[in-house]
N, C-alpha and C positions, 0 to 999 in steps of 0.2 A: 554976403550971406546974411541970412534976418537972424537977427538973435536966437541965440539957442536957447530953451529954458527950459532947465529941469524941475518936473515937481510931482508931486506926492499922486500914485494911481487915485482915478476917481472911477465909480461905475461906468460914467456918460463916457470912459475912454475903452468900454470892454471889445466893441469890436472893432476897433480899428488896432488896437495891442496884440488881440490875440490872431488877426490876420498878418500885420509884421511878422507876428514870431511865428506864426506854420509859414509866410513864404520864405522866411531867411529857411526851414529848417528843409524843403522841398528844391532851392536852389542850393543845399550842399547833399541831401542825397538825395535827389534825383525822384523820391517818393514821399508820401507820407504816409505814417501809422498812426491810422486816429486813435489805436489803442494806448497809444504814448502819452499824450497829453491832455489827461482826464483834468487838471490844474488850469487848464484855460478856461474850461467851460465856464465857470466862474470864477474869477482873477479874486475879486474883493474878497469874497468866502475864502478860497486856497489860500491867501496869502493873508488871510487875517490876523495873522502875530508877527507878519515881517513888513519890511519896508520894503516898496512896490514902486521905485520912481520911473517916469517917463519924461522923455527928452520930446522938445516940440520947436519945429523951427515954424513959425506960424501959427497955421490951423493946421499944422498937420504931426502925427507922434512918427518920429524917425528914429528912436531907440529905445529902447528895456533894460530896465537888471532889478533884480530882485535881491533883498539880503534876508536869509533867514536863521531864524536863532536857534544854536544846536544847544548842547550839556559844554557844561565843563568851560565857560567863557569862550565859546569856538561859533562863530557863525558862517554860514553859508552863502556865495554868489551865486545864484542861478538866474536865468533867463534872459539873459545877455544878448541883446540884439540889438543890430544897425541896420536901415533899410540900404539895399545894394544900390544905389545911388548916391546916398548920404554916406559911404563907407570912406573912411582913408582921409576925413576930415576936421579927427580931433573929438568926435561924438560918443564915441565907445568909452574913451579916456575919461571926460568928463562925467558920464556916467559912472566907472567904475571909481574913480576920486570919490565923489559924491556918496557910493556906497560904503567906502573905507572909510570917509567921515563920520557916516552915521555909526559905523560897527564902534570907531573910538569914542563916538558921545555916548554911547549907551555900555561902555565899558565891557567890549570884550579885548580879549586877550589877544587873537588869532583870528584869520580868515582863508577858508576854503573854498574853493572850488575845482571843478574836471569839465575836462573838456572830450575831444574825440581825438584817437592818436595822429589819427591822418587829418587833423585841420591846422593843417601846419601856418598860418599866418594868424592862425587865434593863438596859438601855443606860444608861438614870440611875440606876441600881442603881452600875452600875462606877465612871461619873463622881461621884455622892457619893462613893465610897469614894478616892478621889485617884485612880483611873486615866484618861486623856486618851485622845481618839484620834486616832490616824497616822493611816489611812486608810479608805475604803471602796473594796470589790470583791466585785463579783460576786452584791451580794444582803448581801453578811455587813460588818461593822461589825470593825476591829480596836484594841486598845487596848493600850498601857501603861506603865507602873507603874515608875520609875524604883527603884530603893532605894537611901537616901546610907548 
Protein backbone atom coordinates (compact mmCIF):
# COMPACT_ATOMS: atom_id res chain seq x y z
CA UNK A 1 0.00 0.00 0.00
CA UNK A 2 1.52 3.77 -0.74
CA UNK A 3 1.71 5.68 2.24
CA UNK A 4 -1.16 7.00 3.75
CA UNK A 5 -0.98 10.60 4.83
CA UNK A 6 -3.17 12.66 6.66
CA UNK A 7 -3.24 16.46 6.47
CA UNK A 8 -4.90 19.53 6.97
CA UNK A 9 -8.28 20.17 4.36
CA UNK A 10 -6.98 22.53 1.59
CA UNK A 11 -9.65 24.24 -0.95
CA UNK A 12 -7.74 22.54 -4.11
CA UNK A 13 -9.19 19.37 -2.17
CA UNK A 14 -13.14 20.62 -2.38
CA UNK A 15 -14.26 18.42 -4.95
CA UNK A 16 -12.78 15.36 -4.65
CA UNK A 17 -13.77 15.44 -0.52
CA UNK A 18 -17.09 16.41 -1.13
CA UNK A 19 -17.68 13.68 -3.84
CA UNK A 20 -16.15 10.77 -1.37
CA UNK A 21 -18.62 11.78 1.23
CA UNK A 22 -22.06 11.93 -0.99
CA UNK A 23 -20.71 8.66 -2.55
CA UNK A 24 -20.05 6.86 0.84
CA UNK A 25 -23.52 8.49 1.93
CA UNK A 26 -25.52 7.16 -1.40
CA UNK A 27 -23.97 3.61 -1.16
CA UNK A 28 -25.40 3.33 2.58
CA UNK A 29 -28.90 4.64 1.61
CA UNK A 30 -29.44 4.01 -1.52
CA UNK A 31 -30.22 7.89 -2.31
CA UNK A 32 -29.20 11.25 -1.83
CA UNK A 33 -30.86 14.40 -0.21
CA UNK A 34 -29.12 17.33 -1.49
CA UNK A 35 -31.01 19.14 1.10
CA UNK A 36 -28.75 17.40 3.80
CA UNK A 37 -25.56 18.70 3.08
CA UNK A 38 -25.57 22.28 2.57
CA UNK A 39 -21.72 22.10 4.61
CA UNK A 40 -20.18 20.62 1.51
CA UNK A 41 -20.84 23.18 -0.67
CA UNK A 42 -17.96 24.94 0.71
CA UNK A 43 -15.93 22.68 3.19
CA UNK A 44 -13.24 25.59 3.86
CA UNK A 45 -16.10 28.24 4.81
CA UNK A 46 -18.36 25.37 6.82
CA UNK A 47 -15.55 24.17 8.77
CA UNK A 48 -13.72 27.37 9.32
CA UNK A 49 -13.32 26.82 13.26
CA UNK A 50 -12.84 23.15 12.99
CA UNK A 51 -10.25 20.72 11.98
CA UNK A 52 -10.97 19.31 8.55
CA UNK A 53 -8.26 16.54 7.82
CA UNK A 54 -7.91 14.28 4.87
CA UNK A 55 -6.27 11.06 4.42
CA UNK A 56 -4.54 10.48 0.90
CA UNK A 57 -2.89 7.54 -0.29
CA UNK A 58 -1.27 9.16 -3.24
CA UNK A 59 -2.85 11.55 -5.53
CA UNK A 60 -5.77 10.52 -4.40
CA UNK A 61 -8.13 11.55 -0.86
CA UNK A 62 -9.68 8.12 0.38
CA UNK A 63 -10.93 9.42 3.88
CA UNK A 64 -12.60 12.62 6.00
CA UNK A 65 -13.39 13.40 9.53
CA UNK A 66 -13.87 16.57 10.81
CA UNK A 67 -13.60 17.71 14.51
CA UNK A 68 -15.63 20.58 15.59
CA UNK A 69 -15.65 22.81 18.66
CA UNK A 70 -18.96 22.70 20.80
CA UNK A 71 -19.39 24.79 24.66
CA UNK A 72 -18.52 23.48 27.52
CA UNK A 73 -14.71 21.72 26.52
CA UNK A 74 -16.97 19.10 24.23
CA UNK A 75 -16.12 18.74 20.62
CA UNK A 76 -17.59 17.09 17.75
CA UNK A 77 -16.56 14.14 14.91
CA UNK A 78 -18.40 14.61 11.90
CA UNK A 79 -17.89 13.59 8.46
CA UNK A 80 -16.30 10.51 8.68
CA UNK A 81 -15.54 8.89 5.57
CA UNK A 82 -13.54 5.83 3.82
CA UNK A 83 -13.75 5.38 0.19
CA UNK A 84 -15.43 1.65 -0.31
CA UNK A 85 -12.42 0.37 -1.56
CA UNK A 86 -10.11 1.66 0.88
CA UNK A 87 -12.53 0.45 3.60
CA UNK A 88 -11.40 -2.35 6.39
CA UNK A 89 -7.70 -1.08 5.94
CA UNK A 90 -6.86 0.78 9.06
CA UNK A 91 -7.87 4.43 7.25
CA UNK A 92 -10.86 5.37 9.29
CA UNK A 93 -8.78 4.55 12.47
CA UNK A 94 -5.97 6.64 11.68
CA UNK A 95 -8.26 9.31 10.88
CA UNK A 96 -10.20 9.28 13.94
CA UNK A 97 -6.63 8.90 16.29
CA UNK A 98 -5.68 11.91 14.37
CA UNK A 99 -8.81 13.71 15.24
CA UNK A 100 -8.77 12.66 19.10
CA UNK A 101 -5.28 14.16 18.99
CA UNK A 102 -6.14 17.33 17.93
CA UNK A 103 -9.33 17.52 20.40
CA UNK A 104 -6.44 16.78 23.31
CA UNK A 105 -3.99 19.46 21.92
CA UNK A 106 -6.35 22.02 21.93
CA UNK A 107 -7.64 21.04 25.35
CA UNK A 108 -11.02 19.63 25.38
CA UNK A 109 -12.34 17.58 27.88
CA UNK A 110 -14.79 15.19 25.75
CA UNK A 111 -15.59 13.97 22.15
CA UNK A 112 -18.81 13.32 20.47
CA UNK A 113 -20.18 12.01 17.78
CA UNK A 114 -23.62 9.95 16.11
CA UNK A 115 -24.04 7.92 13.74
CA UNK A 116 -27.18 6.10 12.15
CA UNK A 117 -28.77 3.15 14.25
CA UNK A 118 -28.70 0.73 11.45
CA UNK A 119 -24.93 1.27 10.42
CA UNK A 120 -24.01 -1.43 12.44
CA UNK A 121 -20.17 -2.01 11.39
CA UNK A 122 -19.64 2.03 12.08
CA UNK A 123 -21.28 1.52 15.44
CA UNK A 124 -18.57 -1.20 16.45
CA UNK A 125 -16.20 0.66 14.54
CA UNK A 126 -16.54 3.68 17.39
CA UNK A 127 -17.03 1.11 20.30
CA UNK A 128 -13.64 -0.71 19.32
CA UNK A 129 -11.91 2.50 19.35
CA UNK A 130 -12.88 3.39 23.14
CA UNK A 131 -15.96 5.41 22.47
CA UNK A 132 -19.36 4.28 24.59
CA UNK A 133 -22.79 5.28 23.94
CA UNK A 134 -25.08 7.87 25.93
CA UNK A 135 -28.01 7.52 24.07
CA UNK A 136 -30.36 6.58 21.24
CA UNK A 137 -32.78 9.08 19.26
CA UNK A 138 -34.48 9.35 16.68
CA UNK A 139 -33.03 6.74 14.39
CA UNK A 140 -29.33 8.03 15.11
CA UNK A 141 -26.88 6.21 17.85
CA UNK A 142 -24.84 9.00 19.99
CA UNK A 143 -21.40 8.43 21.46
CA UNK A 144 -18.46 9.43 23.61
CA UNK A 145 -15.00 9.59 24.12
CA UNK A 146 -13.98 10.97 27.43
CA UNK A 147 -10.21 12.20 27.14
CA UNK A 148 -8.03 12.05 30.67
Amino acid sequence: MTHLLITPFHPDDQTAVRQLILVGLVEHWGFLDSTKNPDLENIAVSYAGATFLVARLGNDIVGTGALVPHQAGTAEIVRMSVAQQQRRRGIGRRILDALVEQARAQGFQRVILETTATWQEVIEFYLRCGFRITHDQDGDVYFLLELL
